[in-house]
DSSP file (Angstrom, degrees, kcal/mol; ACC not computed):
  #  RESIDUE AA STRUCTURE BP1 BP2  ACC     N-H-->O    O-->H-N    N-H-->O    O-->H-N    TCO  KAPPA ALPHA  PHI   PSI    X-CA   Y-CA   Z-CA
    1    1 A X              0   0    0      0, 0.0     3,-0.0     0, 0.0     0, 0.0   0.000 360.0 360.0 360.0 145.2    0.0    0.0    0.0
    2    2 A X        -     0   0    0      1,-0.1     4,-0.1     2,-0.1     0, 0.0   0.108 360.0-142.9 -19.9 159.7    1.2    3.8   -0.2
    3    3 A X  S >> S+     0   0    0      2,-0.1     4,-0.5     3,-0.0     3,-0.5   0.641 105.2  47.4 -92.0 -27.4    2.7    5.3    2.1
    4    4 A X  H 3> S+     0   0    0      1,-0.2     4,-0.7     2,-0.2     5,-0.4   0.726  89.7  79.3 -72.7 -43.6    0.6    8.5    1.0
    5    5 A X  H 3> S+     0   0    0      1,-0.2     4,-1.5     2,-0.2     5,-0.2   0.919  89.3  52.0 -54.6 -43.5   -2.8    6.8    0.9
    6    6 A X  H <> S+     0   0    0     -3,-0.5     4,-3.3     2,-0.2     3,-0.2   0.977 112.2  57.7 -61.4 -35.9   -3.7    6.9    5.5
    7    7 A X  H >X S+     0   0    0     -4,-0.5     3,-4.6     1,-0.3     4,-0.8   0.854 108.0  34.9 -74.4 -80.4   -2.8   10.5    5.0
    8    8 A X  H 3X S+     0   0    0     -4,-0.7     4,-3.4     1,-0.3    -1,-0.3   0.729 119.6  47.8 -14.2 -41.0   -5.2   11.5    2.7
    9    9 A X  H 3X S+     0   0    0     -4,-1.5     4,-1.0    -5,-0.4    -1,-0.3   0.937 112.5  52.6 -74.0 -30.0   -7.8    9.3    3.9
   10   10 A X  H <X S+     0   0    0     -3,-4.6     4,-1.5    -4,-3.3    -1,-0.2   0.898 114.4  48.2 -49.0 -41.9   -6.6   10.9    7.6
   11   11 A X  H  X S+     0   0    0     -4,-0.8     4,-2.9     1,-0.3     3,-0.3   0.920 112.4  44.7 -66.0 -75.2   -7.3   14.3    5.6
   12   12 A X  H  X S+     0   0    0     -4,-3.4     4,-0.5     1,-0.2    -1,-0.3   0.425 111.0  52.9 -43.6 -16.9  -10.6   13.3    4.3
   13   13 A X  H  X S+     0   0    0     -4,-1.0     4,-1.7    -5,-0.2     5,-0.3   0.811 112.0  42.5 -91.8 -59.1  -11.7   12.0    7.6
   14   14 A X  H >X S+     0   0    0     -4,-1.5     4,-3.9    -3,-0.3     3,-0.6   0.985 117.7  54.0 -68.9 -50.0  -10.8   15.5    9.9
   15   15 A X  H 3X S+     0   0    0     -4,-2.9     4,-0.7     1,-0.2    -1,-0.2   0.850 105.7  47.1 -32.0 -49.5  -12.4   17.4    6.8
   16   16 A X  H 3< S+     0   0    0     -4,-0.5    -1,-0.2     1,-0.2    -2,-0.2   0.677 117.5  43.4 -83.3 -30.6  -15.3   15.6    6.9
   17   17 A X  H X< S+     0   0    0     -4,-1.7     3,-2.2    -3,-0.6     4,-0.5   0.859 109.5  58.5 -65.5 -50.1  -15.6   16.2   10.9
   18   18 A X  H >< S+     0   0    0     -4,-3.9     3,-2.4    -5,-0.3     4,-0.3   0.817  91.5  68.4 -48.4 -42.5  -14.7   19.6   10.7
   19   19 A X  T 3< S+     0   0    0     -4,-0.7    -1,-0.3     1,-0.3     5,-0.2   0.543  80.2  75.7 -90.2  13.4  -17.5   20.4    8.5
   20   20 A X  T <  S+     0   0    0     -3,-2.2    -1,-0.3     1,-0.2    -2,-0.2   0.697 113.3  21.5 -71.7 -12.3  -19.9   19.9   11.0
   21   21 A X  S <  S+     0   0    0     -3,-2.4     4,-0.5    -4,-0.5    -2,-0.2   0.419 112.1  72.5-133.0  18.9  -18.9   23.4   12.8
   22   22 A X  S >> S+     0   0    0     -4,-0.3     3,-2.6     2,-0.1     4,-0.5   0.817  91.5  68.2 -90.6 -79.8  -17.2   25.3    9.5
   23   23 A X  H 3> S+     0   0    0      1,-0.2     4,-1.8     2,-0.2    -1,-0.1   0.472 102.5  31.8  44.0-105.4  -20.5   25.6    8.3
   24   24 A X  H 3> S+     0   0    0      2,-0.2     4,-2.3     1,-0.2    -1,-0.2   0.822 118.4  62.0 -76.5 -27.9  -22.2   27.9   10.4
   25   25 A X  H <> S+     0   0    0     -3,-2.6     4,-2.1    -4,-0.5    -2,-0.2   0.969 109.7  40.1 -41.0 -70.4  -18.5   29.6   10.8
   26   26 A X  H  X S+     0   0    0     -4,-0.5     4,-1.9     2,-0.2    -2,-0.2   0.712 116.1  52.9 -80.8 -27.7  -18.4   30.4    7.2
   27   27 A X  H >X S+     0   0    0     -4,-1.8     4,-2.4    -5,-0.5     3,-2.0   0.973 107.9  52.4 -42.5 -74.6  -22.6   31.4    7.0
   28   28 A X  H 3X S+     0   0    0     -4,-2.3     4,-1.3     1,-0.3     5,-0.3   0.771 114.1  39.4 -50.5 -51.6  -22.0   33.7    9.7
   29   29 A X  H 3X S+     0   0    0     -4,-2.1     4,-0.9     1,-0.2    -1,-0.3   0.818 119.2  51.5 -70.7 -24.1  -18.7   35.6    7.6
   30   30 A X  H << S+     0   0    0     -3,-2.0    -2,-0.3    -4,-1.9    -1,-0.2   0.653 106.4  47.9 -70.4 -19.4  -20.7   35.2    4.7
   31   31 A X  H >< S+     0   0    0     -4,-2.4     3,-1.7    -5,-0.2     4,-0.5   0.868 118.9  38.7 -88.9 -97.0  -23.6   36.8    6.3
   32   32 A X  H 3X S+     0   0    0     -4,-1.3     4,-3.0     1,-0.3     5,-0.3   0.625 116.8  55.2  -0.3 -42.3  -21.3   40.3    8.0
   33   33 A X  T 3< S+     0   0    0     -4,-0.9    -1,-0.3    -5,-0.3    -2,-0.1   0.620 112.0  36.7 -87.9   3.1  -19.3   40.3    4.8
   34   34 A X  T <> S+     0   0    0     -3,-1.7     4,-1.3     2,-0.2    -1,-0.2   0.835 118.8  52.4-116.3 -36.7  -22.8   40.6    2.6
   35   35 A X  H  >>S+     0   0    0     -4,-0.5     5,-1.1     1,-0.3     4,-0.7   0.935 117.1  42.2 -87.0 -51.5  -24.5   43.3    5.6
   36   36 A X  H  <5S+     0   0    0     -4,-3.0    -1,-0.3     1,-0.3    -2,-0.2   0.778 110.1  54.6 -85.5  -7.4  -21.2   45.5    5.3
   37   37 A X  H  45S+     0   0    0     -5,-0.3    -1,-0.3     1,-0.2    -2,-0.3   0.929 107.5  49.5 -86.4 -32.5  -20.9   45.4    1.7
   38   38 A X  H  <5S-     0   0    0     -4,-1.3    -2,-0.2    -3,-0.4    -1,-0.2   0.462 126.7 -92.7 -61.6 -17.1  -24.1   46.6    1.3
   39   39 A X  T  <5S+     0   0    0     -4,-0.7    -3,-0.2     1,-0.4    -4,-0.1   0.008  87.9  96.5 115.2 -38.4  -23.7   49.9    4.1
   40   40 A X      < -     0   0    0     -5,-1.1    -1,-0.4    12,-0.1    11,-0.3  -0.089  65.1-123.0-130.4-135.8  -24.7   48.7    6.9
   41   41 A X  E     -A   50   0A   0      9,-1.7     9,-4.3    10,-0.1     2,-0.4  -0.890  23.5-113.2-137.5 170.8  -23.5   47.2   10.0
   42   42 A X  E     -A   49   0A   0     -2,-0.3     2,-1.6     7,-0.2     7,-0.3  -0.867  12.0-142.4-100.6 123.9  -24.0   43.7   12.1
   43   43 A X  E   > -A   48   0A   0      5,-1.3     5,-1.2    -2,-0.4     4,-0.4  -0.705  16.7-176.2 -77.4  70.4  -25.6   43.4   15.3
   44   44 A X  T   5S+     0   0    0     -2,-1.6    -1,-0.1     1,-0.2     5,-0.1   0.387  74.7  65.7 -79.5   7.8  -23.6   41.0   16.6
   45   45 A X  T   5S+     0   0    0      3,-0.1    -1,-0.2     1,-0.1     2,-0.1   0.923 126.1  15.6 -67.0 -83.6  -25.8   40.7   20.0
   46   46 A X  T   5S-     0   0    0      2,-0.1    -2,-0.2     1,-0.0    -1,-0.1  -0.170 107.3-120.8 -97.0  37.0  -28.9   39.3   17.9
   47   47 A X  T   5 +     0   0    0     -4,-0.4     2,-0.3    -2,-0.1    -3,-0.2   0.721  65.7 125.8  12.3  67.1  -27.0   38.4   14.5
   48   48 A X  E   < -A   43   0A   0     -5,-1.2    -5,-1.3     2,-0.0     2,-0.3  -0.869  64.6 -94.0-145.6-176.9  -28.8   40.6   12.2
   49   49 A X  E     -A   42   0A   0     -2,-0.3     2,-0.7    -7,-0.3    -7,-0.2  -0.715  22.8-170.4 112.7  87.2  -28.6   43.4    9.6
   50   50 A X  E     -A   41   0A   0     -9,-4.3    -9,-1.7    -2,-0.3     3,-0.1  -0.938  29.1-140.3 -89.7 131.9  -29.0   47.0   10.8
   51   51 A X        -     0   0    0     -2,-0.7     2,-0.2   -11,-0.3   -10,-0.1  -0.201  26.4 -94.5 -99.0 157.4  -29.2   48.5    7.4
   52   52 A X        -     0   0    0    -14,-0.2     2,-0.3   -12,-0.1    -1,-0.1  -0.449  41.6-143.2 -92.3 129.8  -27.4   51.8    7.1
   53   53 A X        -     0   0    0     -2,-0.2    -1,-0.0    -3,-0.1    -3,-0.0  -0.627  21.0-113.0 -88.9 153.2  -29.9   55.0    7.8
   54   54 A X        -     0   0    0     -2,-0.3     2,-0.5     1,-0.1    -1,-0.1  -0.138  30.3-108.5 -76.4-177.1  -29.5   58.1    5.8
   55   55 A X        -     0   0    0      2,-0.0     2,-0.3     0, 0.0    -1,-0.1  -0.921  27.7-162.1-117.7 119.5  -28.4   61.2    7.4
   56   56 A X        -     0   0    0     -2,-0.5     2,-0.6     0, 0.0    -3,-0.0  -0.676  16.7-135.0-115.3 165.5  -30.7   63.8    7.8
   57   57 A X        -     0   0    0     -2,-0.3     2,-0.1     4,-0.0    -2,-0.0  -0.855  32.8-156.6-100.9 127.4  -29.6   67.6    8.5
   58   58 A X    >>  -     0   0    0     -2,-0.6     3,-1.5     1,-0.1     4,-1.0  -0.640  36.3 -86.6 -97.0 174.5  -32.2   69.1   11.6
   59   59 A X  H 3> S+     0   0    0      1,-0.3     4,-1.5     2,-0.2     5,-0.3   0.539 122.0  61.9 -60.7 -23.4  -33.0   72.4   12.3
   60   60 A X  H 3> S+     0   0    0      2,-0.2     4,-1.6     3,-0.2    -1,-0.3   0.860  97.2  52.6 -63.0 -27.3  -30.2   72.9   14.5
   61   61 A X  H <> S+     0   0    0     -3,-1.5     4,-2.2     2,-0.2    -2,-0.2   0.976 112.4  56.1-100.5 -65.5  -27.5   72.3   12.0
   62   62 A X  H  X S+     0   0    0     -4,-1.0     4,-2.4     2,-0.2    -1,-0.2   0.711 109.9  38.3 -35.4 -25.1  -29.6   75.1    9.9
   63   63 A X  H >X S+     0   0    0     -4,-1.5     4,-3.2     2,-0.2     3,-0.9   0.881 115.6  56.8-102.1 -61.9  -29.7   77.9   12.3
   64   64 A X  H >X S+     0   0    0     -4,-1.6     3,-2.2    -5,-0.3     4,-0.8   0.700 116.4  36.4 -24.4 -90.0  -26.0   76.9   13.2
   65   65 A X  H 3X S+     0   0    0     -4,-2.2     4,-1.7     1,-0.3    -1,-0.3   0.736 115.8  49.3 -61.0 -27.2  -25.1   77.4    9.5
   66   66 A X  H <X S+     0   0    0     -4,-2.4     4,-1.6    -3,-0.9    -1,-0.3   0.935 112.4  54.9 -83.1 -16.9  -27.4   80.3    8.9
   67   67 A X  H XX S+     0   0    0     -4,-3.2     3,-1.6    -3,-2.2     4,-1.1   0.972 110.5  48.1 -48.0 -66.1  -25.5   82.1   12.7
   68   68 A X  H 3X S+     0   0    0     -4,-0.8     4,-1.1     1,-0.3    -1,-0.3   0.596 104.2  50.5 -58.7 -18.2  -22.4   81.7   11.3
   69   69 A X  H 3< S+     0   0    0     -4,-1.7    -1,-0.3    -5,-0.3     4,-0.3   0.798 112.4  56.4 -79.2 -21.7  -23.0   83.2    7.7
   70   70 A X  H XX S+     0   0    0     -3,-1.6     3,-4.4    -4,-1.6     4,-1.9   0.995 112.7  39.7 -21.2 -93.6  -24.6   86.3    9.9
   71   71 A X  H >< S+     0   0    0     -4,-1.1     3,-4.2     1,-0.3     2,-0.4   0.709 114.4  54.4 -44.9 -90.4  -21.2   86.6   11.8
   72   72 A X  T 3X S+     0   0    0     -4,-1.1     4,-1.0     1,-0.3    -1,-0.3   0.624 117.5  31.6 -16.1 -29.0  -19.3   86.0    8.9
   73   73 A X  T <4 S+     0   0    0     -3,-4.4     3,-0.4    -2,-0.4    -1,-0.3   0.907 117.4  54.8 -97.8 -24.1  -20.8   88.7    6.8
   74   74 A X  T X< S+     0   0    0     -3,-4.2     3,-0.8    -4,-1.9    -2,-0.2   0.955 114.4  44.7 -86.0 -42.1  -21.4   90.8    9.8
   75   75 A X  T 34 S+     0   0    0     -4,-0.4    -1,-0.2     1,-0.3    -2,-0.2   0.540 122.0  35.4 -36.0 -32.3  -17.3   90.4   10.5
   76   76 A X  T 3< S+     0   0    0     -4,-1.0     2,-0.4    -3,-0.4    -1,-0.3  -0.353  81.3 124.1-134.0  55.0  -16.2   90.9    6.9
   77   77 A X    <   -     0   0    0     -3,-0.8     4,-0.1     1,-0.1    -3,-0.0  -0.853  54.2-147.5-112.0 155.7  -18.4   93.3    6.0
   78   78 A X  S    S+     0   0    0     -2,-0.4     4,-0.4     1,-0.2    -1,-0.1   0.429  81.1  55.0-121.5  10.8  -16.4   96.5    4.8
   79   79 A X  S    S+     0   0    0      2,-0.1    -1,-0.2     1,-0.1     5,-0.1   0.504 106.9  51.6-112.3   1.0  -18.4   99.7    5.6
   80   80 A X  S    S+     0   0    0     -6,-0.1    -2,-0.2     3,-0.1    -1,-0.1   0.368 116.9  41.0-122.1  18.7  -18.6   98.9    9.0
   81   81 A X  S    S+     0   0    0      1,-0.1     2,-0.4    -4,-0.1    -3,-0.1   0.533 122.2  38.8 -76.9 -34.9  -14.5   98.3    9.1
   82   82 A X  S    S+     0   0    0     -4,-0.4     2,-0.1     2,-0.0    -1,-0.1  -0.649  73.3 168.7-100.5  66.4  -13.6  101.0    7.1
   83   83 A X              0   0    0     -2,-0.4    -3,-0.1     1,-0.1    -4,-0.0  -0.445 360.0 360.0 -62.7 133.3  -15.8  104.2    7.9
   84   84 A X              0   0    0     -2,-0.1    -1,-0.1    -5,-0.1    -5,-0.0   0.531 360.0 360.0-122.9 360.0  -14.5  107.4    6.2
């Protein structure tokens, strides 16, 4: 007989054990890898798919941006730096 032939079979024997917990191993990275390729992120508490939300601007962000174009203009404004 071989000398090569127990190993293989050895090979074929651990695989074949093995795939009773690779399986769900390889779901589970196939499942994260499919949730982040798509945007959004995994909830790895209750292994599911939070989907990514868009980002909305609220009314603060507006009166924030409209104070500061007030200061800004009121700052670089050039008849009330320069009076003659």
């Amino acid at each position: 007989m071989n000398k090569g032939i127990p190993y293989l079979l050895a090979v074929l024997v651990a695989l074949t054990l093995s795939a009773g917990w690779a399986a769900p191993v390889l779901a589970l990275f196939e499942h994260a890898a499919s949730c982040l390729g798509n945007g959004g992120s995994l909830d790895l508490v209750r292994m599911r798919c939070v989907p990514a939300t868009p980002v909305t601007l609220g009314w603060s962000f507006w009166a924030t941006l409209a104070a500061t174009g007030l200061v800004v203009m009121a700052v670089t404004n050039r008849r009330g730096l320069h009076r003659r």
